[in-house]
N, CA, C and O atoms as CSV, one atom per row, in Angstrom:
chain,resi,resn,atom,element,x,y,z
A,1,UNK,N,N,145.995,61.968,127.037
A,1,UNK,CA,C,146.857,63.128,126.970
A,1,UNK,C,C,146.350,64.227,127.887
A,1,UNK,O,O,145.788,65.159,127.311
A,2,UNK,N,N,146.441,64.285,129.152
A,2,UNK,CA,C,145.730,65.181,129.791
A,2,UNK,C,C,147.011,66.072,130.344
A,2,UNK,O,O,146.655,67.126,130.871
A,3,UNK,N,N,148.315,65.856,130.320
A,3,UNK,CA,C,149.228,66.498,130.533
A,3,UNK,C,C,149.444,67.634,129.099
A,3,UNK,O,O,149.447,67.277,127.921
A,4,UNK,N,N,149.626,69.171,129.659
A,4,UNK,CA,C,149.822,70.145,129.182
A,4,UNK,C,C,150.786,69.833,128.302
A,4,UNK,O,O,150.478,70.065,127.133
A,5,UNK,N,N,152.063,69.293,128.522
A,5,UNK,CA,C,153.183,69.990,128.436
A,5,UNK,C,C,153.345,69.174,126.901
A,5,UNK,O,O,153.178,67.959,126.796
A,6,UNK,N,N,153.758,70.223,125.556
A,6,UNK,CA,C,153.755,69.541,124.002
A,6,UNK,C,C,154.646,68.735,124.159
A,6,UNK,O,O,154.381,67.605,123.749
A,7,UNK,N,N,156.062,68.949,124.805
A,7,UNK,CA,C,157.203,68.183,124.593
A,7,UNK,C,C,156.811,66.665,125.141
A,7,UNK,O,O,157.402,65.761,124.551
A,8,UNK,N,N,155.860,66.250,126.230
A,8,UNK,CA,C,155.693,64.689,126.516
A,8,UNK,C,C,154.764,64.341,125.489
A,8,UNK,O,O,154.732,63.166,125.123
A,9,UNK,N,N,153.998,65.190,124.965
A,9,UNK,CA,C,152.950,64.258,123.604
A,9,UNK,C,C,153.788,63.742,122.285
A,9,UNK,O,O,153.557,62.721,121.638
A,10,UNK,N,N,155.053,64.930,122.006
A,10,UNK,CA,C,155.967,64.840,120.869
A,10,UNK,C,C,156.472,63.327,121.456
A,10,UNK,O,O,156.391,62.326,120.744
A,11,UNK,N,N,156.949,63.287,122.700
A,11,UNK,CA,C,158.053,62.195,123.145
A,11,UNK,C,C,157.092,61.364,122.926
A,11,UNK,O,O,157.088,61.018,121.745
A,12,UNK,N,N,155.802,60.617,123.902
A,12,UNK,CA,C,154.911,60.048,123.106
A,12,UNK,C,C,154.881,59.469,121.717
A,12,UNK,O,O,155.023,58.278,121.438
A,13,UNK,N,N,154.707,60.323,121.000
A,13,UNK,CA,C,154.344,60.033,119.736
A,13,UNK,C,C,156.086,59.333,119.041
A,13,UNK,O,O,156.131,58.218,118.523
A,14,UNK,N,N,157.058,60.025,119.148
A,14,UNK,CA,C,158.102,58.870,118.754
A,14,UNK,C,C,158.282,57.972,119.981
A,14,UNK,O,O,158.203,56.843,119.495
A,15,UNK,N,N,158.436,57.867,121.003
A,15,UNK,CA,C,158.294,56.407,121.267
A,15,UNK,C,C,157.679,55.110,120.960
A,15,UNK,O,O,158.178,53.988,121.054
A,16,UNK,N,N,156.174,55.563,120.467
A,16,UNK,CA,C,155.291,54.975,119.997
A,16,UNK,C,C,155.876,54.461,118.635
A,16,UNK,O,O,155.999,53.245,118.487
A,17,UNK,N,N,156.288,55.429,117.510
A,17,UNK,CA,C,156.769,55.035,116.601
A,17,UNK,C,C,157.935,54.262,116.414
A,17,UNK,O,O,158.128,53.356,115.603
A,18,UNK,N,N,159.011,54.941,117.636
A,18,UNK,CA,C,160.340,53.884,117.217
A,18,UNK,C,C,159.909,52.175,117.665
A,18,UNK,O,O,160.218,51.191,116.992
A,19,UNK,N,N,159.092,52.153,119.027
A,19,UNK,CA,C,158.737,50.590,119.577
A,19,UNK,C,C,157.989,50.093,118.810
A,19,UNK,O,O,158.153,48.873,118.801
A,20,UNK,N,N,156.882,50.573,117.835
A,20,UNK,CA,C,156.261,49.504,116.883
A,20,UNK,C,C,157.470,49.356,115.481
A,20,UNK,O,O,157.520,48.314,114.828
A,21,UNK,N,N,158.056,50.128,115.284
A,21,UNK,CA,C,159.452,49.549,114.089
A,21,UNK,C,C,160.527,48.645,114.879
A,21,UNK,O,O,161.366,48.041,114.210
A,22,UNK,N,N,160.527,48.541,116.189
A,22,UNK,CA,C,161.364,47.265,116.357
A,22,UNK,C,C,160.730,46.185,116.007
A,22,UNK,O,O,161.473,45.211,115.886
A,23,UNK,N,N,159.380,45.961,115.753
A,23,UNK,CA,C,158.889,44.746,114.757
A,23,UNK,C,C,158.885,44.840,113.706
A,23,UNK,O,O,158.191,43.925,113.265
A,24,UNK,N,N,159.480,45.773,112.491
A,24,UNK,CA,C,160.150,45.266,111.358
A,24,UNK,C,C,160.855,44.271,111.075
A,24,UNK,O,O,162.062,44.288,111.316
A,25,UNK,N,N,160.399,43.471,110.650
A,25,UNK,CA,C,161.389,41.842,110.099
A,25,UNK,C,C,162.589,42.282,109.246
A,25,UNK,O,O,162.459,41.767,108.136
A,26,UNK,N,N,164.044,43.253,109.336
A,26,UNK,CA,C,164.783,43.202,108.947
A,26,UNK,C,C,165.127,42.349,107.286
A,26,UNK,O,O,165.429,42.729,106.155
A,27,UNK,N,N,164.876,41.053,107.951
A,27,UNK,CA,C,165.126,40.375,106.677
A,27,UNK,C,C,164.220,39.866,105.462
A,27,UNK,O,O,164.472,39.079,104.551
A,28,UNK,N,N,163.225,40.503,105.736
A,28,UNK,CA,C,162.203,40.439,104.553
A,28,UNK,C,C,162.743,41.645,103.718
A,28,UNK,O,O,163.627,42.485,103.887
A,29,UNK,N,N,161.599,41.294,102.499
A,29,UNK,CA,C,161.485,42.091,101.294
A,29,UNK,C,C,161.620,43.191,102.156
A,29,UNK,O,O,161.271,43.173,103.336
A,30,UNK,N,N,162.443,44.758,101.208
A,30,UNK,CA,C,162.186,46.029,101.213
A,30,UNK,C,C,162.223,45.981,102.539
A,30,UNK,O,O,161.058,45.908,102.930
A,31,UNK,N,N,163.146,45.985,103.648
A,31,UNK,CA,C,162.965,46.522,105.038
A,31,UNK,C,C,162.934,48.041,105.236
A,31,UNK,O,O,162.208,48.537,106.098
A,32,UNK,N,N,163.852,48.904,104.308
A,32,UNK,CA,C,163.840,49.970,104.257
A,32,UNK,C,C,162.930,50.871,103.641
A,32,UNK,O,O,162.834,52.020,104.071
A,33,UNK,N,N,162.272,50.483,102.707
A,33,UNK,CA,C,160.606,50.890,102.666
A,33,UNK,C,C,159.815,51.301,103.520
A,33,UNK,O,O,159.142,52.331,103.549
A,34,UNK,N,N,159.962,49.957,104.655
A,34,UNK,CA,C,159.120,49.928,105.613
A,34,UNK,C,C,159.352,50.733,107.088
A,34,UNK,O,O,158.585,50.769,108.050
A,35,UNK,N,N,160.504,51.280,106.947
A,35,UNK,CA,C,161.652,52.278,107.739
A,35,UNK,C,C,160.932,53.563,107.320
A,35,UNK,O,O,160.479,54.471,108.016
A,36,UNK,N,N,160.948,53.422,106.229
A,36,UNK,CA,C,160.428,55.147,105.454
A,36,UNK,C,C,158.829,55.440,105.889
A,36,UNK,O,O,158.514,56.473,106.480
A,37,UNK,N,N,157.602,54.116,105.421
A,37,UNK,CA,C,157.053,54.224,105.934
A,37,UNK,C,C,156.830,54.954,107.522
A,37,UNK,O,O,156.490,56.097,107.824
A,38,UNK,N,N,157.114,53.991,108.203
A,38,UNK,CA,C,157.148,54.619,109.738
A,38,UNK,C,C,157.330,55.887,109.539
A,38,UNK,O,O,156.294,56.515,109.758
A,39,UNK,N,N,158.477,56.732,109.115
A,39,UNK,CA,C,158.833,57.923,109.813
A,39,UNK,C,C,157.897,58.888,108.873
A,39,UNK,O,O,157.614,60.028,109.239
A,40,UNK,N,N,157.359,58.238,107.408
A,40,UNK,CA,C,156.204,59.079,106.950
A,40,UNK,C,C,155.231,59.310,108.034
A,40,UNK,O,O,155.002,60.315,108.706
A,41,UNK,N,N,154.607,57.875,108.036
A,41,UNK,CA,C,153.745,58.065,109.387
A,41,UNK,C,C,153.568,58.679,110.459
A,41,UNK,O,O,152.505,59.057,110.952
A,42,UNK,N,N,155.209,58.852,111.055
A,42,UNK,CA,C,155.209,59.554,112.346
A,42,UNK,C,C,154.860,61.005,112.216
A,42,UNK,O,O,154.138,61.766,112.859
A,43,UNK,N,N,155.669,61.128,111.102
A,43,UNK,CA,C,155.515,63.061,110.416
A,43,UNK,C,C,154.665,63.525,110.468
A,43,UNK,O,O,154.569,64.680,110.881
A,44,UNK,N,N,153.056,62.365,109.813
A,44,UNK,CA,C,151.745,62.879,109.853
A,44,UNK,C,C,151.363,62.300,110.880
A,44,UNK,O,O,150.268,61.858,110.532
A,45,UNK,N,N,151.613,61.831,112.506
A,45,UNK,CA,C,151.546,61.709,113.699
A,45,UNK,C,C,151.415,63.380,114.320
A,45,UNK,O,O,150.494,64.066,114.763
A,46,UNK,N,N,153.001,63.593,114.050
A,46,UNK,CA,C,153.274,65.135,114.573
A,46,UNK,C,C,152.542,65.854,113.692
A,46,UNK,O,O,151.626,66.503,114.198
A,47,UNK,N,N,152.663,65.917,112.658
A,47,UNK,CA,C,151.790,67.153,112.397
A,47,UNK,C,C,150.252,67.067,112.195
A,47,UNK,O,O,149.619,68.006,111.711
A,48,UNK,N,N,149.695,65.935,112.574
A,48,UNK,CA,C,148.032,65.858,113.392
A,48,UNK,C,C,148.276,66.721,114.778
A,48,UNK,O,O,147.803,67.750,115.260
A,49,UNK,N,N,149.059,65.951,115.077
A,49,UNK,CA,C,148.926,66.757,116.813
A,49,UNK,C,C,149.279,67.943,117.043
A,49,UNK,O,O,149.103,68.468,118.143
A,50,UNK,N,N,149.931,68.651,115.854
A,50,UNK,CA,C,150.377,70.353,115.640
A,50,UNK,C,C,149.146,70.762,115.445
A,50,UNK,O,O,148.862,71.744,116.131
A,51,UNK,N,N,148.106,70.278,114.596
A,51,UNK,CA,C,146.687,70.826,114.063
A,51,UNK,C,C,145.859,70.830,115.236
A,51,UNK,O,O,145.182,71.760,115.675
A,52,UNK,N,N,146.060,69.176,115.875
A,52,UNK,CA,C,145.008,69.482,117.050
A,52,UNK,C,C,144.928,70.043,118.108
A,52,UNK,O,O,143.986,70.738,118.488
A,53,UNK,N,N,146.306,69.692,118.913
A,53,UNK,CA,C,146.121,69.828,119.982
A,53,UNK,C,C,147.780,70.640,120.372
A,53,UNK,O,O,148.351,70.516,121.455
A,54,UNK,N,N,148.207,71.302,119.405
A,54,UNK,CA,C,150.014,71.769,119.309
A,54,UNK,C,C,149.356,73.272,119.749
A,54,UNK,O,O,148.748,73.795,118.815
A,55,UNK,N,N,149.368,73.971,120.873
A,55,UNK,CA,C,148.905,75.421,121.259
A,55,UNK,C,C,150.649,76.423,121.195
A,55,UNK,O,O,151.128,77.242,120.410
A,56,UNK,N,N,150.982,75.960,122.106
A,56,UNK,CA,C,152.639,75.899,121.937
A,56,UNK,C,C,153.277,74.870,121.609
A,56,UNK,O,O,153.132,73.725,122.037
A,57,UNK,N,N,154.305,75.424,120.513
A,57,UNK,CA,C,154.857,74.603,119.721
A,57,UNK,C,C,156.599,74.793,120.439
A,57,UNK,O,O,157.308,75.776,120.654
A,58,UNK,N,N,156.793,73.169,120.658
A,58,UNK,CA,C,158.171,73.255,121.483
A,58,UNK,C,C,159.382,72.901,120.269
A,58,UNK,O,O,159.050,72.430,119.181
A,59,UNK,N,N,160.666,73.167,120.585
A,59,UNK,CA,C,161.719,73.614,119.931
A,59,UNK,C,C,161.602,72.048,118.951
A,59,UNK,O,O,161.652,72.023,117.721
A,60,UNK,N,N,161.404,70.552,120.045
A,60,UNK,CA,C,161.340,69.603,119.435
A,60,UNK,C,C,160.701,69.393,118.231
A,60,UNK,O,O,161.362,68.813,117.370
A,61,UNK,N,N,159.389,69.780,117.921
A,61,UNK,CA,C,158.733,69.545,116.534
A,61,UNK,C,C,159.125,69.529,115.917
A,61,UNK,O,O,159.088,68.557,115.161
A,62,UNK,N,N,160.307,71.264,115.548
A,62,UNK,CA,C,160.821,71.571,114.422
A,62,UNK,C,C,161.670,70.500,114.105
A,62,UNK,O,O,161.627,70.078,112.949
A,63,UNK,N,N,162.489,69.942,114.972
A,63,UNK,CA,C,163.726,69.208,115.050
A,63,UNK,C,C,163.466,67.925,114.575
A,63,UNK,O,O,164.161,67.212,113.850
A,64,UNK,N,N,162.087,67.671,115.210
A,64,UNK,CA,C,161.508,66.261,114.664
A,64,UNK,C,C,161.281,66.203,113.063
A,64,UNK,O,O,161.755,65.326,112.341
A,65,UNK,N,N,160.521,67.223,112.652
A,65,UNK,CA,C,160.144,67.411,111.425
A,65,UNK,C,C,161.261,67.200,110.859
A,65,UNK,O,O,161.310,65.989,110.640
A,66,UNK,N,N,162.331,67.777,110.442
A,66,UNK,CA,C,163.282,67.881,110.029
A,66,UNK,C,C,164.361,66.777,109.984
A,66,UNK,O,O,164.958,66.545,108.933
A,67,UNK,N,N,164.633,66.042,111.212
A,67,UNK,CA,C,165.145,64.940,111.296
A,67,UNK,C,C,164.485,63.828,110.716
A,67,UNK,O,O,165.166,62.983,110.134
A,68,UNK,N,N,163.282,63.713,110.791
A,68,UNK,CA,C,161.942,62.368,110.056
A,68,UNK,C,C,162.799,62.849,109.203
A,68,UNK,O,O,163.946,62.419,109.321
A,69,UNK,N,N,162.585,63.658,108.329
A,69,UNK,CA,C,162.383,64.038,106.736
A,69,UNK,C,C,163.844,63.596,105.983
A,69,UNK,O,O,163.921,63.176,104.829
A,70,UNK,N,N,164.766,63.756,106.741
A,70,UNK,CA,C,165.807,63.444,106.205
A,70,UNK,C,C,166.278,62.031,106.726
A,70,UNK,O,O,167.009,61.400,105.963
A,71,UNK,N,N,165.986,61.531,107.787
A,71,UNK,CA,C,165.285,60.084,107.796
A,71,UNK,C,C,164.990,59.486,106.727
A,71,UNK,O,O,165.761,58.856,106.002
A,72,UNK,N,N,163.565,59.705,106.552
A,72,UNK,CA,C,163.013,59.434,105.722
A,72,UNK,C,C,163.865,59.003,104.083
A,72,UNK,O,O,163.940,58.028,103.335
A,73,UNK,N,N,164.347,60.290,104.143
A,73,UNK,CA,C,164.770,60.524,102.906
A,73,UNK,C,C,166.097,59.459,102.346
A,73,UNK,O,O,166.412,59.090,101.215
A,74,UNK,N,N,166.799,59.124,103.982
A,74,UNK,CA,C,167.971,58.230,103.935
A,74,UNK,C,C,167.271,56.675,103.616
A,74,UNK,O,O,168.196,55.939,103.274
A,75,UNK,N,N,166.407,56.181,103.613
A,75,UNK,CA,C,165.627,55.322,103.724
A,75,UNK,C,C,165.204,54.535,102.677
A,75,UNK,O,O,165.148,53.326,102.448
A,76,UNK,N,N,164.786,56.036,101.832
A,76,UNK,CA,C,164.483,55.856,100.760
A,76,UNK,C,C,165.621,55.727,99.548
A,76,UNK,O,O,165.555,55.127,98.475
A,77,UNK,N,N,166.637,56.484,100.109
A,77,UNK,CA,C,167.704,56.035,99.312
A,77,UNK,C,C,168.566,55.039,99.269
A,77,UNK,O,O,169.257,54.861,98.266
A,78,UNK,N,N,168.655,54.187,100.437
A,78,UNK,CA,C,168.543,52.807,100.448
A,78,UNK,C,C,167.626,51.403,100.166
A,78,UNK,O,O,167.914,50.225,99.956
A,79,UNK,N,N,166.533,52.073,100.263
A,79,UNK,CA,C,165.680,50.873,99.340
A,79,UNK,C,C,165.924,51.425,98.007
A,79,UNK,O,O,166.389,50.416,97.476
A,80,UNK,N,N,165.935,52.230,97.189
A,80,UNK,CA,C,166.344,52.325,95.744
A,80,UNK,C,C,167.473,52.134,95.521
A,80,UNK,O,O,167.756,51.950,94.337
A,81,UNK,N,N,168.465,52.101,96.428
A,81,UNK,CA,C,170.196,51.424,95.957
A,81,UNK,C,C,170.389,50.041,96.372
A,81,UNK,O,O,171.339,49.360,95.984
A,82,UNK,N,N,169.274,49.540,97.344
A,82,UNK,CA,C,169.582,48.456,97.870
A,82,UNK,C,C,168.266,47.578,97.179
A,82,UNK,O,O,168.758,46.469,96.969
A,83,UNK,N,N,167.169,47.551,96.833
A,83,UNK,CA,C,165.753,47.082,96.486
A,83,UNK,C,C,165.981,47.176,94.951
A,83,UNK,O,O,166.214,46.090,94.421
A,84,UNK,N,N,165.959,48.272,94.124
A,84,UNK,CA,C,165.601,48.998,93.059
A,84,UNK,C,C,166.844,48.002,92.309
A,84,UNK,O,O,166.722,46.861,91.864
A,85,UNK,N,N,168.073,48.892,92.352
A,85,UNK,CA,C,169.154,49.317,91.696
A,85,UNK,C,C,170.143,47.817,92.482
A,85,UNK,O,O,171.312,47.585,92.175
A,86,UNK,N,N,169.511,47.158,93.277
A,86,UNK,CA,C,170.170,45.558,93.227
A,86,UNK,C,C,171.808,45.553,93.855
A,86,UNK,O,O,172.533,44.570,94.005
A,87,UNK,N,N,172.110,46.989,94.157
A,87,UNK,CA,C,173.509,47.140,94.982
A,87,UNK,C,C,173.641,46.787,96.340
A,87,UNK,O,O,172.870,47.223,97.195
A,88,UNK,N,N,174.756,45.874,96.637
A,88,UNK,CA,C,174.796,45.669,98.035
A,88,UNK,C,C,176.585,46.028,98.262
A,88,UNK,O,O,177.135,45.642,99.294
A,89,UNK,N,N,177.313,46.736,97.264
A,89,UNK,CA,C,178.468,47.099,98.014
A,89,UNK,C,C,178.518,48.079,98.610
A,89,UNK,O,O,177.769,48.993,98.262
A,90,UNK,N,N,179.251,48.230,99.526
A,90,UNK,CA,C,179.473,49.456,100.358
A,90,UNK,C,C,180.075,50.508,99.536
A,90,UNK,O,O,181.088,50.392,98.846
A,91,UNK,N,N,179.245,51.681,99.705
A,91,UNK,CA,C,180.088,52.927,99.582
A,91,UNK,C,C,179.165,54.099,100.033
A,91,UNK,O,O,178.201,53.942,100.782
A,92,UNK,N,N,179.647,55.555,99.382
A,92,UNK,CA,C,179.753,56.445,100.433
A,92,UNK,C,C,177.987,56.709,100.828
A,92,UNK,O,O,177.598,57.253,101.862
A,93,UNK,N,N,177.248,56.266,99.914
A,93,UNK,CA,C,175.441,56.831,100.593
A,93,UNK,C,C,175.939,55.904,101.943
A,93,UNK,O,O,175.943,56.646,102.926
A,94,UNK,N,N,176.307,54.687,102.252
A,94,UNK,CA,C,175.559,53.400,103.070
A,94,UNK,C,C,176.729,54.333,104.725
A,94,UNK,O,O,176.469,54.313,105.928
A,95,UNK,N,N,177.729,54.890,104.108
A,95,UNK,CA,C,178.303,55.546,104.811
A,95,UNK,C,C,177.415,56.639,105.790
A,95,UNK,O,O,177.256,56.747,107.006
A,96,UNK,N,N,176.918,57.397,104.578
A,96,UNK,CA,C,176.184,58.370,104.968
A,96,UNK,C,C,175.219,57.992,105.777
A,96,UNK,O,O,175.265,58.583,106.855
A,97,UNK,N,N,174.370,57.239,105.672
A,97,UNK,CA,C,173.190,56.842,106.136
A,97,UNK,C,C,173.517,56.386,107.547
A,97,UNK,O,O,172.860,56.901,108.452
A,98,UNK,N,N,174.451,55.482,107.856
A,98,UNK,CA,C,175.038,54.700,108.727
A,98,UNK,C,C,175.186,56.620,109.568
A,98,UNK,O,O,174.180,56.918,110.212
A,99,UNK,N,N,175.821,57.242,109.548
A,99,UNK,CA,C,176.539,58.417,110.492
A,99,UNK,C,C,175.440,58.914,110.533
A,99,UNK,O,O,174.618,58.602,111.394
A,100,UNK,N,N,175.240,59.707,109.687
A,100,UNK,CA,C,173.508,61.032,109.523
A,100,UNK,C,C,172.365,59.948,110.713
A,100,UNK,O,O,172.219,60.243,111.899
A,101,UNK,N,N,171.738,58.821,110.097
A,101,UNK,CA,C,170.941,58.256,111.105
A,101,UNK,C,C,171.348,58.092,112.625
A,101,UNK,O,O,170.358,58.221,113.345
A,102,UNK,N,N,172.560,57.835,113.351
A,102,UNK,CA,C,172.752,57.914,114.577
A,102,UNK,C,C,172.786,59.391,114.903
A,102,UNK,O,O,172.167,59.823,115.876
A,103,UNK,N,N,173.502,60.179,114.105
A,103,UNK,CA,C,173.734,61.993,114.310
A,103,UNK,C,C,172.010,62.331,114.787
A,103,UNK,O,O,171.637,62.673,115.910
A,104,UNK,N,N,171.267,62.145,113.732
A,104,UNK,CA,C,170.075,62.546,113.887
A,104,UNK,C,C,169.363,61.921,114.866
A,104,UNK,O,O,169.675,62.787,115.684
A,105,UNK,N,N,168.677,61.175,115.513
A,105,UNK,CA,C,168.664,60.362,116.278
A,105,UNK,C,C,168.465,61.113,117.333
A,105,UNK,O,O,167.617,61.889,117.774
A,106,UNK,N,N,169.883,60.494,117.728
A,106,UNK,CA,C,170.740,61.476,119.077
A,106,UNK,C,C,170.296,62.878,119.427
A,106,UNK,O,O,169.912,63.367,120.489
A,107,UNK,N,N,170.508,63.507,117.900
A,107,UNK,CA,C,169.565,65.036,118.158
A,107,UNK,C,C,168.660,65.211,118.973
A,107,UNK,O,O,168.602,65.552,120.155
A,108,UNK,N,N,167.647,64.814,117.859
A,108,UNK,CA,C,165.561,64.821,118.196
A,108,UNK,C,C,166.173,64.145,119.576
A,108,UNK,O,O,165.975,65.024,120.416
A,109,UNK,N,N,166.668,63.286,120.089
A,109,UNK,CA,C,166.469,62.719,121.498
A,109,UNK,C,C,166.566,63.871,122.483
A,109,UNK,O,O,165.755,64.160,123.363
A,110,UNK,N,N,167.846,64.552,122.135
A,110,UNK,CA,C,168.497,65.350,123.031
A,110,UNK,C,C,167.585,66.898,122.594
A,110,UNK,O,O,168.303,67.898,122.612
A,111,UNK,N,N,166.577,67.058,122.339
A,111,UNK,CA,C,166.064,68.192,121.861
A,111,UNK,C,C,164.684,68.155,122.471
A,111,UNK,O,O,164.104,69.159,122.882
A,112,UNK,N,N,164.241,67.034,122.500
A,112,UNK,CA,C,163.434,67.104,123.253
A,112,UNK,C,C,163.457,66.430,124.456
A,112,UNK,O,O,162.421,65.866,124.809
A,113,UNK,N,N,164.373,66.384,125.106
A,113,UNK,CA,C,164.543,66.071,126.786
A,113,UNK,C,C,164.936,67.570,127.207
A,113,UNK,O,O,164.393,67.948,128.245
A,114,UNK,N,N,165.877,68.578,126.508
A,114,UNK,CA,C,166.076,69.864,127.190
A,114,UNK,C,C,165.410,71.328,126.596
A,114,UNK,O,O,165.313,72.457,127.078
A,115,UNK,N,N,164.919,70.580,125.023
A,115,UNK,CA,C,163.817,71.692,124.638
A,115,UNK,C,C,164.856,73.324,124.672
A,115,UNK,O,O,164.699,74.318,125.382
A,116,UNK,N,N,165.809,73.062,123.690
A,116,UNK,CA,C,166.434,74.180,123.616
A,116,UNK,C,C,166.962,73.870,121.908
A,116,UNK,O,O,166.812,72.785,121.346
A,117,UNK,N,N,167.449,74.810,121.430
A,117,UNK,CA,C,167.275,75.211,120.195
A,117,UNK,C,C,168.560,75.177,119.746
A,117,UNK,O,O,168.860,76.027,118.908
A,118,UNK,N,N,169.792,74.027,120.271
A,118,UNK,CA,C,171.174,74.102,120.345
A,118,UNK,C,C,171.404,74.419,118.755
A,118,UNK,O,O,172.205,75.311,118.478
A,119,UNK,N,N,170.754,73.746,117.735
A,119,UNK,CA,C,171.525,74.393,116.421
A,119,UNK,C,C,171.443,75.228,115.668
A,119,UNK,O,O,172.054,75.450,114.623
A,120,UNK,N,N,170.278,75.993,116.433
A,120,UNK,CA,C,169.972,77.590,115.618
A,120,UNK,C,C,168.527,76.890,114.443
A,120,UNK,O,O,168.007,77.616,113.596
A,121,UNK,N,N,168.117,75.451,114.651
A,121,UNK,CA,C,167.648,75.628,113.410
A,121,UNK,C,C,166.287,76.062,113.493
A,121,UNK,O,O,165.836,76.364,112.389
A,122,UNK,N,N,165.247,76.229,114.731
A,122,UNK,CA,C,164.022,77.267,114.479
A,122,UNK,C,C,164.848,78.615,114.722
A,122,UNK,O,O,163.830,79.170,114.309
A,123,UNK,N,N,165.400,79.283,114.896
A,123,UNK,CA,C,165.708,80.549,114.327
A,123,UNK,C,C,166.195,80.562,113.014
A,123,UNK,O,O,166.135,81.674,112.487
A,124,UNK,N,N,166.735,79.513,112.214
A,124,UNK,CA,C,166.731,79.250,110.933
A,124,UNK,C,C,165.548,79.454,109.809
A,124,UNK,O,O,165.631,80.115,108.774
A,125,UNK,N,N,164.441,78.713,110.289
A,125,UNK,CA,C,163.691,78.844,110.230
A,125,UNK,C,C,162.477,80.017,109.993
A,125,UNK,O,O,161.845,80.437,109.024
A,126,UNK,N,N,162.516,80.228,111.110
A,126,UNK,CA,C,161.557,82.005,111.645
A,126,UNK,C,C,162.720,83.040,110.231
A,126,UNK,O,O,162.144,83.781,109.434
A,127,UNK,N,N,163.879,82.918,110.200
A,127,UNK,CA,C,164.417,83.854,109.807
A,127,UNK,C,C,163.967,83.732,108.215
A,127,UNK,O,O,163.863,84.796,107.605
A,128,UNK,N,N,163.653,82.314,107.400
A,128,UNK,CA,C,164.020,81.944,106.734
A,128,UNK,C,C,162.125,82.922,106.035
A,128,UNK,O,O,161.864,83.717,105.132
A,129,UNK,N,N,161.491,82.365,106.881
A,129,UNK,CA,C,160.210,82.678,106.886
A,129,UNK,C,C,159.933,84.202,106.393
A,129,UNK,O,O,159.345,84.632,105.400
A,130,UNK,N,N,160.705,84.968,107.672
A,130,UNK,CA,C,160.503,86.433,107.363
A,130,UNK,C,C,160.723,86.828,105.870
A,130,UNK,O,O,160.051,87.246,104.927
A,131,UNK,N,N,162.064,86.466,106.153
A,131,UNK,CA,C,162.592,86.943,104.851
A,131,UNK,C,C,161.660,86.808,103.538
A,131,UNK,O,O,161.311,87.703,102.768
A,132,UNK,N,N,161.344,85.362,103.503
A,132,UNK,CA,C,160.018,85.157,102.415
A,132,UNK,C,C,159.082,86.041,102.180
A,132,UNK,O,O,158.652,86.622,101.183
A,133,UNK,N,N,158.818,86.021,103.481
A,133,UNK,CA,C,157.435,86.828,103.218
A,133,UNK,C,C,157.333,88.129,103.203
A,133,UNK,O,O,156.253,88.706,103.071
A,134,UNK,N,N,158.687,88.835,103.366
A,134,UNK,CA,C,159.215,90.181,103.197
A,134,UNK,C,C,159.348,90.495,101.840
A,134,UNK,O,O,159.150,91.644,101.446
A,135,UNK,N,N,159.720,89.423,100.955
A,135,UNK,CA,C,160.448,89.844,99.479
A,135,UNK,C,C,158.883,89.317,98.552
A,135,UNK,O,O,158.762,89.444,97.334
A,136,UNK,N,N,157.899,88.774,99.405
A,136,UNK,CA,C,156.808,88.694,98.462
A,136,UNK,C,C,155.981,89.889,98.809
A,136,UNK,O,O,155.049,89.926,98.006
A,137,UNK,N,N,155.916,90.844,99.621
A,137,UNK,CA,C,155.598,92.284,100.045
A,137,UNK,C,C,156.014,93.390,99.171
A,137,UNK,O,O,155.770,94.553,99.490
């Protein structure tokens, strides 16, 4: 990592993560477990490299963070409807998951190739922050 710039270590670090989950065996036990895994992993990827070596923090992190998490979160709600709870008909989560996962995706991609803040959500954020820490003052 001898290049400055945060946004190629962020890109880095999910490339790394999405190319070792194209060796998920799909058709084994719990694939979506192992989906969740990863993007746990990646989360505490990025936020090692926020601790270590994150001086400036680019628009992507936030976006990443945020997208993993609800990732994540889609993931998990398919191995408990699909693993757990023994459902394999379609309806509206498998919907959800199916749209939200390409939506998101696409995002973090496009967020960190132009590193701009198209949905307001670190000023979401910062704002969300102040405010906190204004009303505990």
């Amino acid at each position: 990592f001898s290049c400055s710039c945060p946004g190629v270590h962020l890109c880095f670090i999910m490339m790394a993560s999405y190319i070792s989950s194209l060796f998920v065996d799909i058709t084994t036990a719990a694939p979506h477990l192992k989906l969740f895994i990863f993007d746990v992993l990646t989360i505490a990827a990025i936020l090692m490299w926020r601790i270590f070596l994150g001086r400036k923090i680019p628009y992507g992190f936030y976006y990443l963070i945020v997208g993993l998490c609800i990732n994540a979160s889609l993931f998990m709600g398919m191995y408990i409807d699909n693993t757990l709870y023994g459902n394999w008909d379609f309806w509206w989560l498998w919907m959800l998951y199916g749209f939200f996962m390409l939506v998101i995706d696409i995002t973090m991609a496009l967020i960190l190739i132009i590193n701009k803040d198209l949905l307001k959500l670190v000023w979401l954020i910062k704002k969300l922050k102040t405010s906190s820490i204004s009303k505990l003052n």
